[in-house]
PDB file of N, CA, C and O in Angstrom:
ATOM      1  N   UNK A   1     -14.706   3.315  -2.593  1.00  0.00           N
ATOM      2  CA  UNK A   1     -14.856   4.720  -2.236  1.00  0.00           C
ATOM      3  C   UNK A   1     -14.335   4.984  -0.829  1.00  0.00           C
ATOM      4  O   UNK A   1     -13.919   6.089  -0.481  1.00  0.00           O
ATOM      5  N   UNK A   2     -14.382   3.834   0.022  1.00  0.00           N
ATOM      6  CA  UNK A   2     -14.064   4.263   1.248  1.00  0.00           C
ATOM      7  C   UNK A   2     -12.482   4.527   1.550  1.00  0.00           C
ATOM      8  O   UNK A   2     -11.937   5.389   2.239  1.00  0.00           O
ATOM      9  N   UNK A   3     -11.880   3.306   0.663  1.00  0.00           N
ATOM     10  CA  UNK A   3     -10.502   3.337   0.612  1.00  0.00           C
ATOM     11  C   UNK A   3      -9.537   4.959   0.279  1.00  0.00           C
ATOM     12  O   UNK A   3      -8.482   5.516   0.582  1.00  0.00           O
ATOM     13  N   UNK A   4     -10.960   5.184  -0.662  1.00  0.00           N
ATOM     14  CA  UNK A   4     -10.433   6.436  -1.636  1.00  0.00           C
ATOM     15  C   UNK A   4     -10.403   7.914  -0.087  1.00  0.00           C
ATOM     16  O   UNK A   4      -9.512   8.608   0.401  1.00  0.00           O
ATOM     17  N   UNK A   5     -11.905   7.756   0.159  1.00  0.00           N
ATOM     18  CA  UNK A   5     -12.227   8.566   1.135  1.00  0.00           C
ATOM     19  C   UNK A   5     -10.633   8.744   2.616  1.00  0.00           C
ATOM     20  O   UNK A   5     -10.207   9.685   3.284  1.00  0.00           O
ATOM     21  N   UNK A   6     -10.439   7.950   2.549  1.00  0.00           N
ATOM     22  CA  UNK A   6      -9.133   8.050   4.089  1.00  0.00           C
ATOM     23  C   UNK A   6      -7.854   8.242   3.788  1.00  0.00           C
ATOM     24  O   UNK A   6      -6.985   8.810   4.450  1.00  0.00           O
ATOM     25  N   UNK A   7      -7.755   7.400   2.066  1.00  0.00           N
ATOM     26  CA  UNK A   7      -6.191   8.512   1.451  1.00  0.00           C
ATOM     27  C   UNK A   7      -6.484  10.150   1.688  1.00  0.00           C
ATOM     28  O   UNK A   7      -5.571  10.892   2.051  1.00  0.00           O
ATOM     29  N   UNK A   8      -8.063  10.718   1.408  1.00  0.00           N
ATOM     30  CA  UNK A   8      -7.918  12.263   0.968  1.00  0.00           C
ATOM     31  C   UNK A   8      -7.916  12.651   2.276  1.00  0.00           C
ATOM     32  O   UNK A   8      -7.056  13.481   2.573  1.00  0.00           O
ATOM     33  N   UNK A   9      -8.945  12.119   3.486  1.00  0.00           N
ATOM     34  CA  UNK A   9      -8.408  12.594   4.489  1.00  0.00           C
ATOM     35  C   UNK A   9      -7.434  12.860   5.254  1.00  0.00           C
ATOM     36  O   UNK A   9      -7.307  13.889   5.917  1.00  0.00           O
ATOM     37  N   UNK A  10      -6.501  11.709   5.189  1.00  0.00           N
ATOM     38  CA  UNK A  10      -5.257  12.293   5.486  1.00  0.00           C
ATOM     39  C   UNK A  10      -4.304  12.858   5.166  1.00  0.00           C
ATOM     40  O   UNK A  10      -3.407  13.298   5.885  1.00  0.00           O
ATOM     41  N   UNK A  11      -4.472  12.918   3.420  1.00  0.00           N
ATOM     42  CA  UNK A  11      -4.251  14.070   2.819  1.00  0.00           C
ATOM     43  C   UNK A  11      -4.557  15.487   3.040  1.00  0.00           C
ATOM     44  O   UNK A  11      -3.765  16.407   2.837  1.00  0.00           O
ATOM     45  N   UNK A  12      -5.648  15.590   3.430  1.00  0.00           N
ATOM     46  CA  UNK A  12      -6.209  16.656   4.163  1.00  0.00           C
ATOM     47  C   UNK A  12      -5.414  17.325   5.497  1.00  0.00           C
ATOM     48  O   UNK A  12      -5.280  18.514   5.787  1.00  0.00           O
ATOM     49  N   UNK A  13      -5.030  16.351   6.061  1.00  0.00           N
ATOM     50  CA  UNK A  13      -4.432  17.111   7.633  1.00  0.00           C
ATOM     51  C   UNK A  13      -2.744  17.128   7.298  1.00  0.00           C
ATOM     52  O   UNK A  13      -2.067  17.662   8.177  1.00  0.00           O
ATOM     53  N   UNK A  14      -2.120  16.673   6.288  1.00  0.00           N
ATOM     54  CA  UNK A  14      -0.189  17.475   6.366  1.00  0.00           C
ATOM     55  C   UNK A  14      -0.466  17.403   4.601  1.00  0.00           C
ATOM     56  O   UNK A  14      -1.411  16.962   3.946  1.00  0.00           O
ATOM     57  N   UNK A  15       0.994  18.136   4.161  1.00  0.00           N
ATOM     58  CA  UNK A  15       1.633  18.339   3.438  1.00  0.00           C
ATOM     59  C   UNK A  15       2.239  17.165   3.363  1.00  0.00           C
ATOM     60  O   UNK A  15       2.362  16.659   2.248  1.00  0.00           O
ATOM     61  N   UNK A  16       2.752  16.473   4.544  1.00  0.00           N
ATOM     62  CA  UNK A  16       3.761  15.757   4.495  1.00  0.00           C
ATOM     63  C   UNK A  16       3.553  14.304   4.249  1.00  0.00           C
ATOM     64  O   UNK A  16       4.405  13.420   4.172  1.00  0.00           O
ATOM     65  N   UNK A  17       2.145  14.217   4.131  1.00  0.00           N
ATOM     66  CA  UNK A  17       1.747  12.796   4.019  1.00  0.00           C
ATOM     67  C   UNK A  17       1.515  12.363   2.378  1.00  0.00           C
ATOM     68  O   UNK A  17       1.507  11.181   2.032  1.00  0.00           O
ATOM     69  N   UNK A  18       1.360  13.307   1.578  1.00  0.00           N
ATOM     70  CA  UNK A  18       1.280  13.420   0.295  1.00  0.00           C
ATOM     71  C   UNK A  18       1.884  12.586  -0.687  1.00  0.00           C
ATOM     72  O   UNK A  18       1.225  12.106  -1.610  1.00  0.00           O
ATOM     73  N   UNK A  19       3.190  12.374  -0.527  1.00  0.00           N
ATOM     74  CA  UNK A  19       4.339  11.406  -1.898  1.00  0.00           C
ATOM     75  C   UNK A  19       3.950  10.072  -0.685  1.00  0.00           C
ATOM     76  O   UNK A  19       4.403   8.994  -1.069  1.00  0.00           O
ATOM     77  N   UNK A  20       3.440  10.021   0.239  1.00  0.00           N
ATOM     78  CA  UNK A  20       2.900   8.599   0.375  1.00  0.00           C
ATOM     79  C   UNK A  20       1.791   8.113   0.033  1.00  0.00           C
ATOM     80  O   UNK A  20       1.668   7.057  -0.588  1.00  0.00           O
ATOM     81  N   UNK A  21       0.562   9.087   0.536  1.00  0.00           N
ATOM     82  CA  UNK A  21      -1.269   9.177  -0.022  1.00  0.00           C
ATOM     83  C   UNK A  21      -0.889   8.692  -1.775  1.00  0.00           C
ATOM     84  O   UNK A  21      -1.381   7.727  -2.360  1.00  0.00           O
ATOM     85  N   UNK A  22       0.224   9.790  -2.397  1.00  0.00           N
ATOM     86  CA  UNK A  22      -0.156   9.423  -3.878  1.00  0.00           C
ATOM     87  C   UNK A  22       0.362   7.928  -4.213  1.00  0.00           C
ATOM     88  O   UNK A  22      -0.435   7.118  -4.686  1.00  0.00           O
ATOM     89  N   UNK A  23       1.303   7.680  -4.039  1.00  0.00           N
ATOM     90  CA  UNK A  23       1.798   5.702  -3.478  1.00  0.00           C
ATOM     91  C   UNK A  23       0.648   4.886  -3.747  1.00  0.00           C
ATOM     92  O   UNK A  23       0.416   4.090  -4.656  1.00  0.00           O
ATOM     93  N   UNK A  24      -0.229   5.378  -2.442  1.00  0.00           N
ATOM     94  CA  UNK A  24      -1.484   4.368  -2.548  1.00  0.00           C
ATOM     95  C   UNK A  24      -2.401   4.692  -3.122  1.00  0.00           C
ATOM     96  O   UNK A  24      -3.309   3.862  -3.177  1.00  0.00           O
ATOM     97  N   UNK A  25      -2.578   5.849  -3.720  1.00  0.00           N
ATOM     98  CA  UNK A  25      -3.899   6.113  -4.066  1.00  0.00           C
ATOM     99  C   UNK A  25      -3.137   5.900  -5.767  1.00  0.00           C
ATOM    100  O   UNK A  25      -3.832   6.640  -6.463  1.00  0.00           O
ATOM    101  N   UNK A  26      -2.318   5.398  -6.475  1.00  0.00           N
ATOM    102  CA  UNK A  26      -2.211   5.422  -7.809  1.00  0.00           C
ATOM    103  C   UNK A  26      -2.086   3.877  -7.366  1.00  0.00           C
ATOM    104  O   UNK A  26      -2.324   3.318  -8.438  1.00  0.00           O
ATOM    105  N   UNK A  27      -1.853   2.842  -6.415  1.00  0.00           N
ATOM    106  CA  UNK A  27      -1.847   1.753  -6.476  1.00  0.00           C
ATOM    107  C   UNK A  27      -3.381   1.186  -6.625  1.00  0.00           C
ATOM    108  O   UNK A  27      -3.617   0.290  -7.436  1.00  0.00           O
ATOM    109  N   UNK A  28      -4.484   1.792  -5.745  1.00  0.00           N
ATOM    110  CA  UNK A  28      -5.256   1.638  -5.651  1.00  0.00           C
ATOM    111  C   UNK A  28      -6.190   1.213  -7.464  1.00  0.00           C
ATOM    112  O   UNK A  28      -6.728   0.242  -7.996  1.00  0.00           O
ATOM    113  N   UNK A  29      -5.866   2.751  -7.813  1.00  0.00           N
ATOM    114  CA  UNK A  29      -6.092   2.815  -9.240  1.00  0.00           C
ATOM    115  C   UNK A  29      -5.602   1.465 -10.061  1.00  0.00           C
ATOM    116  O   UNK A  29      -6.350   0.630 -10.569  1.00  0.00           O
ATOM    117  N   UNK A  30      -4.224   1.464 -10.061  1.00  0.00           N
ATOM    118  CA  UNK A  30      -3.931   0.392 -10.904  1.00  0.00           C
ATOM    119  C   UNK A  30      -4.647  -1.046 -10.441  1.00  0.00           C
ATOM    120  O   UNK A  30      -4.713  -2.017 -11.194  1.00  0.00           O
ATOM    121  N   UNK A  31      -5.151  -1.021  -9.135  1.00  0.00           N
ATOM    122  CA  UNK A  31      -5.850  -2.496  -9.095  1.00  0.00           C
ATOM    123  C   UNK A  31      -7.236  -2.377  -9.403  1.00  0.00           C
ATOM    124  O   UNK A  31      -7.862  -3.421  -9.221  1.00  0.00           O
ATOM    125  N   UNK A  32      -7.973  -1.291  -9.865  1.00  0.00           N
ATOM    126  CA  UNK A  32      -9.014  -1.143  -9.977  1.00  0.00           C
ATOM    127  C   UNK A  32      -9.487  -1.796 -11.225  1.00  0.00           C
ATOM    128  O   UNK A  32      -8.903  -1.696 -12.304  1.00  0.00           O
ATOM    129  N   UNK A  33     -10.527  -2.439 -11.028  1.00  0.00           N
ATOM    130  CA  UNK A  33     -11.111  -3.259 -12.673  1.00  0.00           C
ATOM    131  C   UNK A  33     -11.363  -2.374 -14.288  1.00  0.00           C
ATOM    132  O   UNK A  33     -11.411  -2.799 -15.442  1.00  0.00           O
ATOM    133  N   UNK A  34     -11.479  -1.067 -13.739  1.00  0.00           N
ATOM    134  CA  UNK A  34     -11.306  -0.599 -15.331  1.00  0.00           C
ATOM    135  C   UNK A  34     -10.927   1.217 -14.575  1.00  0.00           C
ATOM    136  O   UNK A  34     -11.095   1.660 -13.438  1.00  0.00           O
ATOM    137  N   UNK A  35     -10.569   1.630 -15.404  1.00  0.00           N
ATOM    138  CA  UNK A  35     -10.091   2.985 -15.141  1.00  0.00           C
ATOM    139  C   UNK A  35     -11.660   3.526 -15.091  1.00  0.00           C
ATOM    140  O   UNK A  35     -11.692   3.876 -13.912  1.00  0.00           O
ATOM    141  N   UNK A  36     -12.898   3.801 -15.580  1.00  0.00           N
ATOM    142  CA  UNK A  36     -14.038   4.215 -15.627  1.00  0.00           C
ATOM    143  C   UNK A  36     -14.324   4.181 -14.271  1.00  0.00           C
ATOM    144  O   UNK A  36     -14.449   5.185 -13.570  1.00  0.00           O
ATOM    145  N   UNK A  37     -14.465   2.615 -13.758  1.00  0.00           N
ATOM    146  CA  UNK A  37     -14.658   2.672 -12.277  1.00  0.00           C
ATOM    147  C   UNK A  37     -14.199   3.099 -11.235  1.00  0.00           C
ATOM    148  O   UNK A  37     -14.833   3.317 -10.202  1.00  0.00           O
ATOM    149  N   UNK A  38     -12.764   3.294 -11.468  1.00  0.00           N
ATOM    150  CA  UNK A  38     -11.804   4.028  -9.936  1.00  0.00           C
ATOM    151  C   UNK A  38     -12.241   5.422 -10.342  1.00  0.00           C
ATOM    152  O   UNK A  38     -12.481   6.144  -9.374  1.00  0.00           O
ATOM    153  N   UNK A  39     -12.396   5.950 -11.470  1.00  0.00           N
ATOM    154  CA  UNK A  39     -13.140   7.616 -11.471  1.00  0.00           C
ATOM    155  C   UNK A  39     -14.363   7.612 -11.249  1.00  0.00           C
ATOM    156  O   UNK A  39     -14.540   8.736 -10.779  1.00  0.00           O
ATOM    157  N   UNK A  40     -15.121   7.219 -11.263  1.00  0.00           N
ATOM    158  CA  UNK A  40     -16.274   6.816 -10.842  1.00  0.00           C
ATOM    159  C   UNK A  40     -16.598   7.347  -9.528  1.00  0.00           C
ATOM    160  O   UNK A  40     -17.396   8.216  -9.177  1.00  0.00           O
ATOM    161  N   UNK A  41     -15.567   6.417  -8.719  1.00  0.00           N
ATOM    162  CA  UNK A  41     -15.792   6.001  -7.531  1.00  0.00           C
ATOM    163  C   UNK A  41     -14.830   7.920  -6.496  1.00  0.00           C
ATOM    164  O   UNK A  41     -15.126   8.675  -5.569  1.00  0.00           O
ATOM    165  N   UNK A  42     -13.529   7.744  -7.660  1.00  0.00           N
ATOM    166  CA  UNK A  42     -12.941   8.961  -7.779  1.00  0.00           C
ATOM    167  C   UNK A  42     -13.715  10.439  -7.220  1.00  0.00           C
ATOM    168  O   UNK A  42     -13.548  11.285  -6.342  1.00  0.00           O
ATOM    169  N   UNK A  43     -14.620  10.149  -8.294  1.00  0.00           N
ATOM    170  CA  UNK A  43     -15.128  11.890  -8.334  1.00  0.00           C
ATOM    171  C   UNK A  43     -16.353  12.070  -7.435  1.00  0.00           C
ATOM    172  O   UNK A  43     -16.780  13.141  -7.004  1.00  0.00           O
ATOM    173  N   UNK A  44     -16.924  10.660  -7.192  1.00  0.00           N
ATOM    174  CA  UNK A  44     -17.854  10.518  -6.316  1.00  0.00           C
ATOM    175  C   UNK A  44     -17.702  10.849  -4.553  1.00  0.00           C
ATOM    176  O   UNK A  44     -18.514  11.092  -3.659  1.00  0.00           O
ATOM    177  N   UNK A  45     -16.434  10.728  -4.616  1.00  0.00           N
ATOM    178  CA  UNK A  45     -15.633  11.047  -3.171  1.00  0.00           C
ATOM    179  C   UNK A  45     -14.962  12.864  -2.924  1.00  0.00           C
ATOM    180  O   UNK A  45     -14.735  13.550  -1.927  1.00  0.00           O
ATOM    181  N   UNK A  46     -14.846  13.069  -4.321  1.00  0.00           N
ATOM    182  CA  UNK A  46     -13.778  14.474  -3.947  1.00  0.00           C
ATOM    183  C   UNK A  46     -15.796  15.654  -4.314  1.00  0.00           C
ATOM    184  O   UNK A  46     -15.755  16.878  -4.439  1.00  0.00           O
ATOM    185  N   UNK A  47     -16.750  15.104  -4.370  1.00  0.00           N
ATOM    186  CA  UNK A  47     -17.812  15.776  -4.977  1.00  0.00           C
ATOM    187  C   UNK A  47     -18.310  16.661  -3.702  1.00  0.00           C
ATOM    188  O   UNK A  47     -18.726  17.745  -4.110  1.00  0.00           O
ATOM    189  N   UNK A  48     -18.386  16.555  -2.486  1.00  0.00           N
ATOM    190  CA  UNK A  48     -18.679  16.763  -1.225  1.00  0.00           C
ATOM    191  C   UNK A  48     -17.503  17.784  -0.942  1.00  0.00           C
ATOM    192  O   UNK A  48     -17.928  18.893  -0.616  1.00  0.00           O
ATOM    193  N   UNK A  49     -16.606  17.711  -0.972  1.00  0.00           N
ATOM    194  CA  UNK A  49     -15.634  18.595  -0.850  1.00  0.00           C
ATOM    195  C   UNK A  49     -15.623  19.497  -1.474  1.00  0.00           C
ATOM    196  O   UNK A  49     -14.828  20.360  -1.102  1.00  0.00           O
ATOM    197  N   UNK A  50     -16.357  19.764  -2.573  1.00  0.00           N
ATOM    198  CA  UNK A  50     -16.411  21.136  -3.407  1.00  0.00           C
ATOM    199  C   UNK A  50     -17.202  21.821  -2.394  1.00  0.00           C
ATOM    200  O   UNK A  50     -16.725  22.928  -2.144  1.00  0.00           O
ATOM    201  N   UNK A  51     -18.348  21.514  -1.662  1.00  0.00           N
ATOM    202  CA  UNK A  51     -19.709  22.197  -1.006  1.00  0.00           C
ATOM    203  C   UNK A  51     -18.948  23.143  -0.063  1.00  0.00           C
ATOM    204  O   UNK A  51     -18.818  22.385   0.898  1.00  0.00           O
ATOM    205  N   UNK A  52     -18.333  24.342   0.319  1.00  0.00           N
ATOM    206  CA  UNK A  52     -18.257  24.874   1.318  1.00  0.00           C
ATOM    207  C   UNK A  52     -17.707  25.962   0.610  1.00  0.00           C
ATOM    208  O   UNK A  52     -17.193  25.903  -0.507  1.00  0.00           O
ATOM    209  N   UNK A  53     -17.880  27.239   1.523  1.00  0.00           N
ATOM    210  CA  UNK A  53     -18.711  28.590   1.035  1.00  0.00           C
ATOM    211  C   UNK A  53     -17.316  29.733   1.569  1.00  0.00           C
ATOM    212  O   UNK A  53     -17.215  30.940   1.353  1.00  0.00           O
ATOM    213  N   UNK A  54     -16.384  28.822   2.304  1.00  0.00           N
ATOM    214  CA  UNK A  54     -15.161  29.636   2.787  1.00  0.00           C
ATOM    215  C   UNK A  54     -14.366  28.882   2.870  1.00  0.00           C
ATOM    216  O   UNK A  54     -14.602  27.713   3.176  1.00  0.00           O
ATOM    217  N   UNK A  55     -12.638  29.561   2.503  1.00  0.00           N
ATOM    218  CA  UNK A  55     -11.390  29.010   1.669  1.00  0.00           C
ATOM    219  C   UNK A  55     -10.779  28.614   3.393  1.00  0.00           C
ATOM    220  O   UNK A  55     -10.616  29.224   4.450  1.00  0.00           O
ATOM    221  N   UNK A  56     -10.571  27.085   2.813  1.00  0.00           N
ATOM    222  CA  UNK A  56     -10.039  26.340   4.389  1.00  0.00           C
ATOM    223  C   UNK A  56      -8.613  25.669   3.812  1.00  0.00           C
ATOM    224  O   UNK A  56      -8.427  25.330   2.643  1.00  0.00           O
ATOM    225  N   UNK A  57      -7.806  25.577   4.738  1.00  0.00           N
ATOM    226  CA  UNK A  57      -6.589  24.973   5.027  1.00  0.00           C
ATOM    227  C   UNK A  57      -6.624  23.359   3.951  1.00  0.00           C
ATOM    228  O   UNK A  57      -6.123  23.052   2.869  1.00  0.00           O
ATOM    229  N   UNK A  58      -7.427  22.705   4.881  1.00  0.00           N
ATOM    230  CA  UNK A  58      -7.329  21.549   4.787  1.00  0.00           C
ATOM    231  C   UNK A  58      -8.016  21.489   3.028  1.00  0.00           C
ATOM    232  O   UNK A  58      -7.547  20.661   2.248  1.00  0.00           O
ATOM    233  N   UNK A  59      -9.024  22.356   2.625  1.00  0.00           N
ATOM    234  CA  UNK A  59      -9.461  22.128   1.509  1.00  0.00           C
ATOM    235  C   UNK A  59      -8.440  22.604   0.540  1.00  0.00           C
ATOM    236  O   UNK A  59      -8.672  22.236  -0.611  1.00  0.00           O
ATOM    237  N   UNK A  60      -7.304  23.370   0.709  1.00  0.00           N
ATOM    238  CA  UNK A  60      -5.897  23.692  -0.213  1.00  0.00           C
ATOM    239  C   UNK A  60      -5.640  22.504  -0.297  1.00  0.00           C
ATOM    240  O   UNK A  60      -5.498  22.018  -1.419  1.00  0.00           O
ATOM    241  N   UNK A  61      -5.526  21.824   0.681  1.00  0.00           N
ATOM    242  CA  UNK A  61      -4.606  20.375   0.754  1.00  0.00           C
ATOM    243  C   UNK A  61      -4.667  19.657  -0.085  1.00  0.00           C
ATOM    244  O   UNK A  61      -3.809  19.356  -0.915  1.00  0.00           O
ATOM    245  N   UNK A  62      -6.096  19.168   0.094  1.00  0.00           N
ATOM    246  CA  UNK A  62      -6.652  18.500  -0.345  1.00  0.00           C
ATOM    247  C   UNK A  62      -6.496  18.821  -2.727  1.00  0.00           C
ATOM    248  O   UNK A  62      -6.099  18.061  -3.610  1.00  0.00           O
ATOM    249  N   UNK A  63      -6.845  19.736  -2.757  1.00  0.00           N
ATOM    250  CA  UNK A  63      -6.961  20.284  -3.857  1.00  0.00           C
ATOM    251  C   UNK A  63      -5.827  20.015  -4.349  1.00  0.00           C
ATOM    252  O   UNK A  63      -5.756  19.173  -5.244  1.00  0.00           O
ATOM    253  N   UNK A  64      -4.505  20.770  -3.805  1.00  0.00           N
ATOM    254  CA  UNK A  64      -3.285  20.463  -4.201  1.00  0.00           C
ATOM    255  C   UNK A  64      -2.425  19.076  -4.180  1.00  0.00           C
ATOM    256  O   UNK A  64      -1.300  19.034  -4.677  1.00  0.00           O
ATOM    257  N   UNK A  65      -3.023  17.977  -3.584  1.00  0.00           N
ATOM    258  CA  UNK A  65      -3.138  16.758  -3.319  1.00  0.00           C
ATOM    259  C   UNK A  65      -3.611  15.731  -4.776  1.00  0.00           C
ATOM    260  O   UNK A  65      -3.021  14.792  -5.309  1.00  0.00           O
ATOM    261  N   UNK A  66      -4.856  16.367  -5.077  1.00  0.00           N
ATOM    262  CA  UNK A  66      -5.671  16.184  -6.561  1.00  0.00           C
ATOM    263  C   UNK A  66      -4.770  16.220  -7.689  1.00  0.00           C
ATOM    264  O   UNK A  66      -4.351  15.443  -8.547  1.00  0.00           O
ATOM    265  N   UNK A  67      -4.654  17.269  -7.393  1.00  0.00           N
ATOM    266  CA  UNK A  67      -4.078  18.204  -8.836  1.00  0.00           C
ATOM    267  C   UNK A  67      -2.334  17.333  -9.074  1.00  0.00           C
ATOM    268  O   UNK A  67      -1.748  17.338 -10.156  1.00  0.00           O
ATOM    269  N   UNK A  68      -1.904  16.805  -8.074  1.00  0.00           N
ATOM    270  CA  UNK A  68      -0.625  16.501  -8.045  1.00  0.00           C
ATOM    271  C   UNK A  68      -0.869  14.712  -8.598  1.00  0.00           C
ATOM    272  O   UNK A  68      -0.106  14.070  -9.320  1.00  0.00           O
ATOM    273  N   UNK A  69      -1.898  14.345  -8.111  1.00  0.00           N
ATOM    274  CA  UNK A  69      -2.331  12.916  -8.358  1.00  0.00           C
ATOM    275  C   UNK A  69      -2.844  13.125  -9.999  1.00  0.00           C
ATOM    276  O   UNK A  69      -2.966  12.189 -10.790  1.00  0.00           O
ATOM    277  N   UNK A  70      -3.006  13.992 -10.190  1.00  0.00           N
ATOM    278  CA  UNK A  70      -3.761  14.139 -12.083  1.00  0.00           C
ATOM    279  C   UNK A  70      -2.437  14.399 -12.474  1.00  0.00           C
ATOM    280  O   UNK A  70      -2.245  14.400 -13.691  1.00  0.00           O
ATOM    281  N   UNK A  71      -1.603  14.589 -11.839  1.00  0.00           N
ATOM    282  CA  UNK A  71      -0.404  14.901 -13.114  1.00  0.00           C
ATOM    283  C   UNK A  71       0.646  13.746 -13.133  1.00  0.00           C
ATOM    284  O   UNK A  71       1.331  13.495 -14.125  1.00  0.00           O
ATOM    285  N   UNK A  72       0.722  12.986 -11.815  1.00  0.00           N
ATOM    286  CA  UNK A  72       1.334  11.692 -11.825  1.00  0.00           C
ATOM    287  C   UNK A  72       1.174  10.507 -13.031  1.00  0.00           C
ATOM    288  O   UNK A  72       0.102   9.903 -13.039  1.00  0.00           O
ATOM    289  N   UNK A  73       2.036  10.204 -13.895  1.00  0.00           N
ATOM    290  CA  UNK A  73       1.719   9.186 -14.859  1.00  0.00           C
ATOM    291  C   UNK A  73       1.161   8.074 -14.116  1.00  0.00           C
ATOM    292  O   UNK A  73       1.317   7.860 -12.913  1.00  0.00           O
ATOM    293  N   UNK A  74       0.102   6.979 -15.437  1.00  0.00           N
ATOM    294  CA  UNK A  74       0.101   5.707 -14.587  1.00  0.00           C
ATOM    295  C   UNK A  74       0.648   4.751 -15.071  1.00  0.00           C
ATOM    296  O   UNK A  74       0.358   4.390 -16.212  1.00  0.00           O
ATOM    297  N   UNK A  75       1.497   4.161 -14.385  1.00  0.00           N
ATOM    298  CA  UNK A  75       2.259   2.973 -14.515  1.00  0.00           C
ATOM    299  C   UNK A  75       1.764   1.918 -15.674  1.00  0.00           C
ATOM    300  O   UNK A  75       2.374   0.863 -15.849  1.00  0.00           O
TER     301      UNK A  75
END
């Protein structure tokens, strides 16, 4: 989770860090012991980020970051 946690953050602060974050964060996945567990661990990390009550920068990012990683095939 923690690993997971510092791809989204720095996903969080550019645009531009993105086709690299997704690099590691679909590598991550593929070394993970079963697909159940990297979502697991997945949704357990992006769950905190839903909580806030006004539309922020960094939470587009982030979102559009997601959404781009769900549409990436996996290897």
């Amino acid at each position: 989770m923690l690993k997971i946690a510092a791809i989204l953050d720095e996903a969080r602060s550019s645009y531009a860090t993105h086709n690299r974050k997704l690099k590691e964060l679909s590598l991550l996945r593929s070394k993970s012991p079963s697909p159940s567990h990297f979502f697991s661990a997945f949704s357990k990390t992006l769950t905190p980020l839903f909580d806030f009550h006004c539309r922020l920068a960094s939470a587009d990012r982030v979102v559009s970051f997601v959404s781009n990683f769900a549409a990436v095939a996996d290897d």
